[in-house]
Each structure stands twice: as structure tokens, then as C-alpha cells.
VEXDRENMAR-413011 format. One record per residue: residue number from 1; x, y, z of N, C-alpha, C, O in turn. Coordinates in Angstrom, 2 decimals. Atoms other than C-alpha are relative to their C-alpha. Layout:
N
n, n.x, n.y, n.z, ca.x, ca.y, ca.z, c.x, c.y, c.z, o.x, o.y, o.z
NUM, X, Y, Z, X, Y, Z, X, Y, Z, X, Y, Z
...
//
This chain:
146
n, n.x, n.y, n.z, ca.x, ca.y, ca.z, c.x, c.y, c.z, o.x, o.y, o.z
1, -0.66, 0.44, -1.21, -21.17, -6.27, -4.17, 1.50, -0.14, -0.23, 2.31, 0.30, 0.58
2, -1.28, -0.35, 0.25, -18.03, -6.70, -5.84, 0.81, 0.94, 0.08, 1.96, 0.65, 0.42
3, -1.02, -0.90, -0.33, -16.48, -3.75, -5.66, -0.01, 0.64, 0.99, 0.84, 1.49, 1.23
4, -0.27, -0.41, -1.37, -17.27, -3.00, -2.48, 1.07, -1.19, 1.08, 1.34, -1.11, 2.28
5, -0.73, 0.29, -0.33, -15.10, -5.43, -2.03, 1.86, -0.42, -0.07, 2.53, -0.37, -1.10
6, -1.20, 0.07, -0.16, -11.71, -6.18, -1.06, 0.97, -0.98, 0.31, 0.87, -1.87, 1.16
7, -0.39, 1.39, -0.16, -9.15, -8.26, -1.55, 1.93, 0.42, 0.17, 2.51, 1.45, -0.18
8, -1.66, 0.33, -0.87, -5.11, -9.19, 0.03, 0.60, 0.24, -1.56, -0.02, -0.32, -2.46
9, -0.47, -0.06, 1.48, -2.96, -8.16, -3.32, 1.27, -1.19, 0.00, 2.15, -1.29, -0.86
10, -0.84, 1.38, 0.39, -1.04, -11.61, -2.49, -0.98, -0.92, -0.27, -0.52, -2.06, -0.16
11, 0.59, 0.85, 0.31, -3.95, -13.37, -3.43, -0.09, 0.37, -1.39, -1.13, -0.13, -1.82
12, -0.03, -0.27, 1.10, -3.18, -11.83, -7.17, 1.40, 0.20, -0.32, 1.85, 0.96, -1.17
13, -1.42, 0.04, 0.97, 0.41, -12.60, -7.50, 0.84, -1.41, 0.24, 0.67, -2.09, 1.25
14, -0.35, 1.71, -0.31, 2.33, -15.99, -7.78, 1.85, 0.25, 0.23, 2.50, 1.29, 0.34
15, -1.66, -0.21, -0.17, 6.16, -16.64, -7.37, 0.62, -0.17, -1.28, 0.21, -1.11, -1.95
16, -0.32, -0.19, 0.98, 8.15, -15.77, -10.19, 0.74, -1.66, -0.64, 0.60, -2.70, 0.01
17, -0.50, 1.22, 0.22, 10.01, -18.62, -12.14, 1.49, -0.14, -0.18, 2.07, -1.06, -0.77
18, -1.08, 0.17, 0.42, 13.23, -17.65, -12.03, 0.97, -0.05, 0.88, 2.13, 0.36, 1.00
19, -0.82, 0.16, -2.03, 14.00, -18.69, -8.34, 0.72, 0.52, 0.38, 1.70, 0.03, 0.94
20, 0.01, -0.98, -1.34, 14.46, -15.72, -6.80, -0.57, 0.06, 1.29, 0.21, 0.14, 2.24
21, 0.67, -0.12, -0.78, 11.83, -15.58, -4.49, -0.88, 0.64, -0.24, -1.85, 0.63, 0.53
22, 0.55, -1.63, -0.14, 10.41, -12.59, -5.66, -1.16, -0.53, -0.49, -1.25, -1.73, -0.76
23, 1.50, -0.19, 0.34, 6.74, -12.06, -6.65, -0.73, 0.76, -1.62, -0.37, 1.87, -2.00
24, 0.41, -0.72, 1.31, 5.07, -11.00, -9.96, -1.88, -0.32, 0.45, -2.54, -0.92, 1.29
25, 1.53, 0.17, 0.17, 1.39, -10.26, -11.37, -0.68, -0.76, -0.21, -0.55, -0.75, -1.44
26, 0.18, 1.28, 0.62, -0.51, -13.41, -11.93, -1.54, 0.47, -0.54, -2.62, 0.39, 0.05
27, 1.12, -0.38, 0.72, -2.78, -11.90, -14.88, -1.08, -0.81, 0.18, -2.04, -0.05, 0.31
28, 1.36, 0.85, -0.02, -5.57, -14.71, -14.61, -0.54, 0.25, 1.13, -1.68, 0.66, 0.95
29, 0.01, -0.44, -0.74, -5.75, -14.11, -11.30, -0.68, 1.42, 0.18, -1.51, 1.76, 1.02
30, 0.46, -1.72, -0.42, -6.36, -10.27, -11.67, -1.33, 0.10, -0.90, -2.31, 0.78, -0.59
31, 1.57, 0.07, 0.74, -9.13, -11.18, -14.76, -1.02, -0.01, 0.94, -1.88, 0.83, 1.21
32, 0.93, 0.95, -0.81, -10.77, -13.54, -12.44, -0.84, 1.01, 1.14, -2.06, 1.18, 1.19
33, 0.46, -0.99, -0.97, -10.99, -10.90, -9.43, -0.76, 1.08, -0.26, -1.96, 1.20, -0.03
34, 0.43, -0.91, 0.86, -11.16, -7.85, -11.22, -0.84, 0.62, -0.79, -1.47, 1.68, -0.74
35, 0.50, -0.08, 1.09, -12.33, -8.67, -14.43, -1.59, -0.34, 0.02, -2.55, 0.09, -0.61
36, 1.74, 0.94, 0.78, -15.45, -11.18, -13.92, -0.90, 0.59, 1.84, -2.07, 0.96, 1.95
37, 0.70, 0.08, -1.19, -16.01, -10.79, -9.74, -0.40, 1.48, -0.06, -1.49, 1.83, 0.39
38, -0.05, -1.53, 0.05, -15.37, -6.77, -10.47, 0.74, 0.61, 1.46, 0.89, 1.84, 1.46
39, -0.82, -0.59, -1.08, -13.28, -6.45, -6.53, -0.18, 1.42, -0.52, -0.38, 1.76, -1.68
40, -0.16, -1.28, 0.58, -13.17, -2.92, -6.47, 1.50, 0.71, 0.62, 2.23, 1.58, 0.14
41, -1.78, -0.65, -0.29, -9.81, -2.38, -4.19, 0.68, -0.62, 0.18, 0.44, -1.65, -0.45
42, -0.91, 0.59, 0.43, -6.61, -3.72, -3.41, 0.48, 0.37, 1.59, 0.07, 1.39, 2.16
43, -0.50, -0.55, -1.52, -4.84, -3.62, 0.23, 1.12, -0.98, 0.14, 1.21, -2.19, -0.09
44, -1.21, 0.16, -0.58, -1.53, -3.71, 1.47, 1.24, -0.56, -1.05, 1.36, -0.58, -2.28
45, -1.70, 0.25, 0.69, 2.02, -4.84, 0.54, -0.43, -1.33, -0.61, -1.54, -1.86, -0.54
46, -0.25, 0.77, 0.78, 3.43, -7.55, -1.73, 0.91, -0.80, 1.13, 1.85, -0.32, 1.76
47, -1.35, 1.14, -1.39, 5.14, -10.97, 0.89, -0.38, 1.56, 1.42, -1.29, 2.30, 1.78
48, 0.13, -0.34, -1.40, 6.31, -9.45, 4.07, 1.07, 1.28, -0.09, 1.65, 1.66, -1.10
49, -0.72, -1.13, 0.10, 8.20, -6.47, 5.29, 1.42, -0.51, -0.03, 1.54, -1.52, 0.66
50, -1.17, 0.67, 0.12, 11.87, -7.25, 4.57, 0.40, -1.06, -0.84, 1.51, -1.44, -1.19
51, -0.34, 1.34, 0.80, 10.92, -10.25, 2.57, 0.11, 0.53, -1.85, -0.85, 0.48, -2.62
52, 0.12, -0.55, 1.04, 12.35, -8.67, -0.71, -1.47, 1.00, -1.12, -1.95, 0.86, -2.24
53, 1.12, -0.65, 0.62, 9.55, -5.92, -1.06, 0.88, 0.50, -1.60, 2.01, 0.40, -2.08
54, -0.54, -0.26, 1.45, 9.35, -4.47, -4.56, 0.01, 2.11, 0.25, -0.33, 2.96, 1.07
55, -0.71, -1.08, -0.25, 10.77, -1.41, -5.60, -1.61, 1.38, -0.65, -2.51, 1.04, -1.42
56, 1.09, -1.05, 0.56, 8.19, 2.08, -6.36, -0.58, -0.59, -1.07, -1.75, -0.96, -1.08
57, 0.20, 0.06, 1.42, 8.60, 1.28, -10.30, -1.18, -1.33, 0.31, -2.41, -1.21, 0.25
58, 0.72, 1.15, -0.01, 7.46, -2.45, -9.63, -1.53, 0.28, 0.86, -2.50, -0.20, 0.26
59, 1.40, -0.29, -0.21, 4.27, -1.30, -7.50, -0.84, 0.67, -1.18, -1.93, 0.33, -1.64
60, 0.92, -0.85, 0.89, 3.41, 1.35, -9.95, -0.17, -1.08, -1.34, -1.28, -0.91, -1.85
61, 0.13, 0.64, 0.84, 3.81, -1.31, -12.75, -1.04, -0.56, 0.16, -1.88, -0.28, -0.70
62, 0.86, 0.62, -0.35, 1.38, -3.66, -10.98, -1.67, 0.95, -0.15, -2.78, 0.54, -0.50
63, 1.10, -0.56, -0.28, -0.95, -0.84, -10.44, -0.80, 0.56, -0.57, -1.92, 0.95, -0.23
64, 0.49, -0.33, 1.46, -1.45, 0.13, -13.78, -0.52, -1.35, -1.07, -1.21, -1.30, -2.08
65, 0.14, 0.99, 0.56, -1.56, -3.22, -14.82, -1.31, -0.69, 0.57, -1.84, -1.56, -0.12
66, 1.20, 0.12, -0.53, -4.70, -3.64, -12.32, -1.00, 0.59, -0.76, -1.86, -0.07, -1.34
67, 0.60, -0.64, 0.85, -6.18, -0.70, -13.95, -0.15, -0.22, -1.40, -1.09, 0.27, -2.02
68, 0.37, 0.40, 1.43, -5.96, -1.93, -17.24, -0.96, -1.14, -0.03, -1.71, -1.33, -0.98
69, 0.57, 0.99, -0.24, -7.45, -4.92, -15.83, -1.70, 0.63, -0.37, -2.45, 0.39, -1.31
70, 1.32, -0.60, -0.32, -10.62, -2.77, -14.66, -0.64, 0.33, -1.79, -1.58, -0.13, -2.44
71, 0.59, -0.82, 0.93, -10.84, -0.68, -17.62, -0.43, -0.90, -1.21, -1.51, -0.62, -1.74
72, 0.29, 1.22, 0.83, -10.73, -3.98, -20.22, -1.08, -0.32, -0.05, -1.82, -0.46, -1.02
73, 1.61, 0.92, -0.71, -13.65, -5.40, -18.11, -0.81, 1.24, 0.07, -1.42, 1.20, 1.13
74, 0.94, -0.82, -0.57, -15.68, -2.28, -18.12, -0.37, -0.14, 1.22, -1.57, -0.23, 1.51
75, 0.30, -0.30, -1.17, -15.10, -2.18, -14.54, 0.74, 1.50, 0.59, 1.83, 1.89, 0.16
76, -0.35, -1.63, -0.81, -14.64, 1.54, -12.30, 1.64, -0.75, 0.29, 1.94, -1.94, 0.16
77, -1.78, 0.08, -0.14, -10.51, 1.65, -11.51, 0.03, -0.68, 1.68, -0.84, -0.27, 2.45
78, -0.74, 0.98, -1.01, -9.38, -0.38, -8.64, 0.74, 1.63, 0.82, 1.27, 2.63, 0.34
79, -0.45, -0.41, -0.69, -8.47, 1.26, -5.86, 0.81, -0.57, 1.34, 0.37, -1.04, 2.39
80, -0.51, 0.62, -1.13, -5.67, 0.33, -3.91, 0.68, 0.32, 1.37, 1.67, 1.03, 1.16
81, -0.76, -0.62, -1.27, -4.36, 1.07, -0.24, 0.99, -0.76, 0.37, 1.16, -1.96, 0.19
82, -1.31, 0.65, -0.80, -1.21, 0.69, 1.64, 0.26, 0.55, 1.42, 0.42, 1.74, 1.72
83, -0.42, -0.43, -1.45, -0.53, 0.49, 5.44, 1.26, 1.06, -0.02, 2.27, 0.59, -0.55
84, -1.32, -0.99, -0.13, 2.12, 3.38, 5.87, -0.19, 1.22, 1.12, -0.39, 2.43, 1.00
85, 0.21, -0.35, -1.38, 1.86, 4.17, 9.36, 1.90, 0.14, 0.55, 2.53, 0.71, 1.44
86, -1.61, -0.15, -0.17, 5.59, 3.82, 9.28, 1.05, 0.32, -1.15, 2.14, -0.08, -1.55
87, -0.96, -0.12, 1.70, 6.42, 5.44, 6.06, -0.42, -1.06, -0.87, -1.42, -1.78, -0.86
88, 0.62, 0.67, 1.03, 6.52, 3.77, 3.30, 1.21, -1.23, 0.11, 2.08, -1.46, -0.74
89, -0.60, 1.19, 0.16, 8.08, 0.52, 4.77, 0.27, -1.30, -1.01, 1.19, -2.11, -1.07
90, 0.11, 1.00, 0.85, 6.71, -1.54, 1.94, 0.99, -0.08, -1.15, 1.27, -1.18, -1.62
91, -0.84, -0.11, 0.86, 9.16, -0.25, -0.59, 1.29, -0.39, 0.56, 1.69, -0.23, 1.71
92, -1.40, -0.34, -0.06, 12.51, -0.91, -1.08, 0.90, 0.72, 0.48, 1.68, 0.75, 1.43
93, -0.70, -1.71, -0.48, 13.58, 2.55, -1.68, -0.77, 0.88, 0.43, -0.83, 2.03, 0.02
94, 0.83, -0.74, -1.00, 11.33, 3.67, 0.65, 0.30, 0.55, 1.39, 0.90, -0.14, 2.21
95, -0.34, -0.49, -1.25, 11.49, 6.13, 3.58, -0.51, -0.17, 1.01, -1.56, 0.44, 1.18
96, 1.14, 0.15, -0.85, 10.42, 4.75, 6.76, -0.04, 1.07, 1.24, 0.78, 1.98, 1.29
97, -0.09, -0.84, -1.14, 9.51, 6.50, 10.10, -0.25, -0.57, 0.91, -0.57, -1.75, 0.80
98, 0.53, 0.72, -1.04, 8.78, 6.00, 13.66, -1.74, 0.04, -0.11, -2.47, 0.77, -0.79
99, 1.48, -0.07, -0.32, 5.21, 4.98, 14.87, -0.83, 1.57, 0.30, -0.28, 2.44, 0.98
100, 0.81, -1.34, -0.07, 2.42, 8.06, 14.72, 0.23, 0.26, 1.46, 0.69, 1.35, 1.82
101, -0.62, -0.22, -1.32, 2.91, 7.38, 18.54, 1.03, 0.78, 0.68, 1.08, 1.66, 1.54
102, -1.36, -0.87, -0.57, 6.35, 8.16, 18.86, 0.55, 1.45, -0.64, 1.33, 2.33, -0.29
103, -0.26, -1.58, 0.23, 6.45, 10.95, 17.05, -0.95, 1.09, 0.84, -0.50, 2.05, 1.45
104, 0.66, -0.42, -1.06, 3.38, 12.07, 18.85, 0.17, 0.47, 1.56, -0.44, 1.36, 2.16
105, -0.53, -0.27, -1.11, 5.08, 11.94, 21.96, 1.33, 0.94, 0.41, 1.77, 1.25, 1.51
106, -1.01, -0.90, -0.05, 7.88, 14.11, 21.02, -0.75, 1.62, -0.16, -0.11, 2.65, -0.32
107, 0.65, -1.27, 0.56, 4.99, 16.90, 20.38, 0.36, 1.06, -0.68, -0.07, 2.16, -0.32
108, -0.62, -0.40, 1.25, 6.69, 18.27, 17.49, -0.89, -0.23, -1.32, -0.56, -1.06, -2.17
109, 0.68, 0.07, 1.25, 4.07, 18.69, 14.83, 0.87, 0.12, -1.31, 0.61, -0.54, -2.33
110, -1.19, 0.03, 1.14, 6.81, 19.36, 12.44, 0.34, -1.45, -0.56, 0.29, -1.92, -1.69
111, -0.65, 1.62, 0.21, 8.09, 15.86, 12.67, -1.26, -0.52, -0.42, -1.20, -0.55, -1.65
112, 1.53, 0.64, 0.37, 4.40, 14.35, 12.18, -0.10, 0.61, -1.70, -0.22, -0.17, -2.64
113, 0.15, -0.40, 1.09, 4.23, 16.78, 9.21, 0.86, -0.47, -1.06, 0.35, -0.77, -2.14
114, -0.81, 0.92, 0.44, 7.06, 15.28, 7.87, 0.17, -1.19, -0.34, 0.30, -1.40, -1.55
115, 0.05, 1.28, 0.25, 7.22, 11.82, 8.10, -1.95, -0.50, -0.70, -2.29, -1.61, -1.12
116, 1.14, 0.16, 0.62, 3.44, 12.13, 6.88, -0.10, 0.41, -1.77, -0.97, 0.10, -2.59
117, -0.44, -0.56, 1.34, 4.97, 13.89, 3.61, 0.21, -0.97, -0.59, -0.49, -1.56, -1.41
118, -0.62, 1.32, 0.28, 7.42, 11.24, 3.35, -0.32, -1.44, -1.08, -0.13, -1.87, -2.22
119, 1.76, 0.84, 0.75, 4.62, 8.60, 3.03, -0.63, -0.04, -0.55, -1.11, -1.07, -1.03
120, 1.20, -0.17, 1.28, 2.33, 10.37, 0.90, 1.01, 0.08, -1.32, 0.46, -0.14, -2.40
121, -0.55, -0.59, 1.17, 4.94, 11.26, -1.60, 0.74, -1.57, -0.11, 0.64, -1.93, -1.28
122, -0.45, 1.43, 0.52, 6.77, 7.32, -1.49, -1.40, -0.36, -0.46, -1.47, -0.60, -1.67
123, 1.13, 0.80, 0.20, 3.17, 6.07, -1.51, -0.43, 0.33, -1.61, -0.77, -0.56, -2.39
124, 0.61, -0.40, 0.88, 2.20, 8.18, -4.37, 0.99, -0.59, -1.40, 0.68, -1.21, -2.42
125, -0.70, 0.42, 0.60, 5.04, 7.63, -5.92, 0.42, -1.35, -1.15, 0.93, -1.50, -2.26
126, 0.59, 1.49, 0.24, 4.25, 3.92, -6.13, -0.78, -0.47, -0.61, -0.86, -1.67, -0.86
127, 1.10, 0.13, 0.59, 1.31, 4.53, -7.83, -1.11, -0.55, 0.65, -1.93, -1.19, 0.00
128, 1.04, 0.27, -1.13, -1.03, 3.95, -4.37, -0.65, 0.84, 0.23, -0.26, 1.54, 1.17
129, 0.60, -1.33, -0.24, -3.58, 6.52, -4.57, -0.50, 0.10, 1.55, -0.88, 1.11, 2.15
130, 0.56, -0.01, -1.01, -4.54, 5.35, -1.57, 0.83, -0.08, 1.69, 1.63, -1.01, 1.82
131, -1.30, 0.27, -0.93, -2.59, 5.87, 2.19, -0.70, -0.47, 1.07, -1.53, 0.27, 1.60
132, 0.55, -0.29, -1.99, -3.63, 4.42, 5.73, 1.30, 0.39, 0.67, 2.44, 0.18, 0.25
133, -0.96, -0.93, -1.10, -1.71, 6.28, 8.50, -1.35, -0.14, 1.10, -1.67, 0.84, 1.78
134, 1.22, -0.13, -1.09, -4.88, 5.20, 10.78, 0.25, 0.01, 1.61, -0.05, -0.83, 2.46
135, -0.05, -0.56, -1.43, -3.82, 7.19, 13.97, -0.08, 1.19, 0.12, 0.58, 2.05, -0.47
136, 0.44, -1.24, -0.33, -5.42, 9.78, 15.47, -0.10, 0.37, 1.45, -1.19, 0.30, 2.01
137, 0.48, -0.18, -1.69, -4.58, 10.84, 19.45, 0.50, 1.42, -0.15, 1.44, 1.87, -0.81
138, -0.06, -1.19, -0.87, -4.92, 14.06, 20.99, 0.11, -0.23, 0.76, -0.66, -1.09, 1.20
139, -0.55, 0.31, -1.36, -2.95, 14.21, 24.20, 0.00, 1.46, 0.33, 0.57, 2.40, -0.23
140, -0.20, -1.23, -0.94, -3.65, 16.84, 26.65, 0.62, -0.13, 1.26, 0.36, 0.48, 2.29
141, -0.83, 0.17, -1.78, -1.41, 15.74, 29.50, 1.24, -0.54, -0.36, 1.28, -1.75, -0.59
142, -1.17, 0.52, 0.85, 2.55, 15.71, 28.13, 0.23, -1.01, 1.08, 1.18, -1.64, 0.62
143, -0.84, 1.16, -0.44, 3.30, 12.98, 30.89, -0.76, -1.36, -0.05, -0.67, -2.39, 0.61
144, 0.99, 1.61, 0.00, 0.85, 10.34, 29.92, -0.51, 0.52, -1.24, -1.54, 1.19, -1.22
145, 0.21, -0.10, 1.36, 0.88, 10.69, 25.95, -1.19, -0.65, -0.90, -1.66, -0.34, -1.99
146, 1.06, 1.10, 0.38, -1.64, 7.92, 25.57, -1.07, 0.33, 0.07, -1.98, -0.45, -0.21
//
């Protein structure tokens, strides 16, 4: 049952100590989940959007540092996802985009193809094997896009 489940990746990091604000890994934490419950994925950003996200390196650090978790514990690799429906807002140096919507409504598959690149390639980048982009409309009537 554990690894079908899933857990907030701020419930596996504490505030650093060197009063910044910023966020780190809180190893006991990732045993505990990880190691003994076995969680099997990982979802979404680190704080809030704007609230000093971390940069690619620092995700991919974390995300390897999960995986080591797994692999320690003879548990399967952690799989983690990230909302990036708007790019890859969560980063730093990340590229964001408009909503699947509004690009949608410019019916320019190009642009969709694009800012879907964007995303996969910050995301990946990050070391997030995993992407949501969970929108899917087909519009057959350009004056009512919805």
C-alpha cells in the first residue's frame, strides 16, 4: 500500500538553519516515509510559487537524494511529479508559459508544442521524471474555445 502512495514533498523538508527562509531535505523524514512506510512518489513543488523556489540543481539534488533513500531501503525508486501546466514555474531558472487554455485559444499548435518542450526539458532537467500538464480540450468552434 505504500507505494501506491503519495505524499506533499513539504512534508519531507524542514527550514534550513541559517535564516534564510529557504528549505532543505529533512533525511529522517525521507527514511521514515520512504525508507520504513516505502511511499512510492513524490508531488509537486518545494513552499510556494515565488516563495524562493529552488533552483534545477537543488531539485535534482533532492531527487537523487530520495532515490538513494529508496534504493538503501530496498525500496523500487520514488517517483516524483510536478504540476507544470505553466512551464516550469516551480524553478527559479525556469521557463514559464501561459495556461494550456490560452495557448489553446490562439490555435497555434506550434506554441502548445513549445511551451510543452519548455516544461519537459526544465522539468527533466530538475531531475522530475515525472510532468503533469493535465489539459486536454478539443475545440471545434474558434468563437467559444471552451
Amino acid at each position: 500500500i505504500g507505494q501506491m502512495s503519495q505524499v506533499e514533498i513539504n512534508a519531507l523538508v524542514q527550514d534550513k538553519d541559517d535564516g534564510t527562509g529557504g528549505k532543505q531535505l529533512d533525511m529522517e523524514k525521507a527514511k521514515r516515509f520512504i525508507g520504513e512506510m516505502g511511499i512510492g512518489s513524490v508531488l509537486n513543488l518545494v513552499g510556494d510559487i515565488g516563495d524562493s523556489p529552488w533552483t534545477a540543481a537543488q531539485y535534482r539534488e533532492v531527487s537523487m537524494a530520495l532515490q538513494k533513500v529508496a534504493k538503501d531501503s530496498n525500496k523500487p525508486p520514488v517517483i516524483w511529479g510536478m504540476d507544470s501546466v505553466h512551464g516550469a514555474n516551480y524553478l527559479r531558472d525556469g521557463t514559464w508559459a501561459p495556461s494550456p487554455l490560452n495557448i489553446a485559444a490562439t490555435f497555434n499548435v506550434t506554441n502548445a508544442l513549445v511551451a510543452g518542450q519548455w516544461a519537459s526539458h526544465d522539468t527533466r532537467v530538475a531531475g522530475i521524471p515525472w510532468l503533469f500538464s493535465p489539459l486536454l480540450g478539443l475545440s471545434w468552434q474558434a468563437s467559444f474555445a471552451r
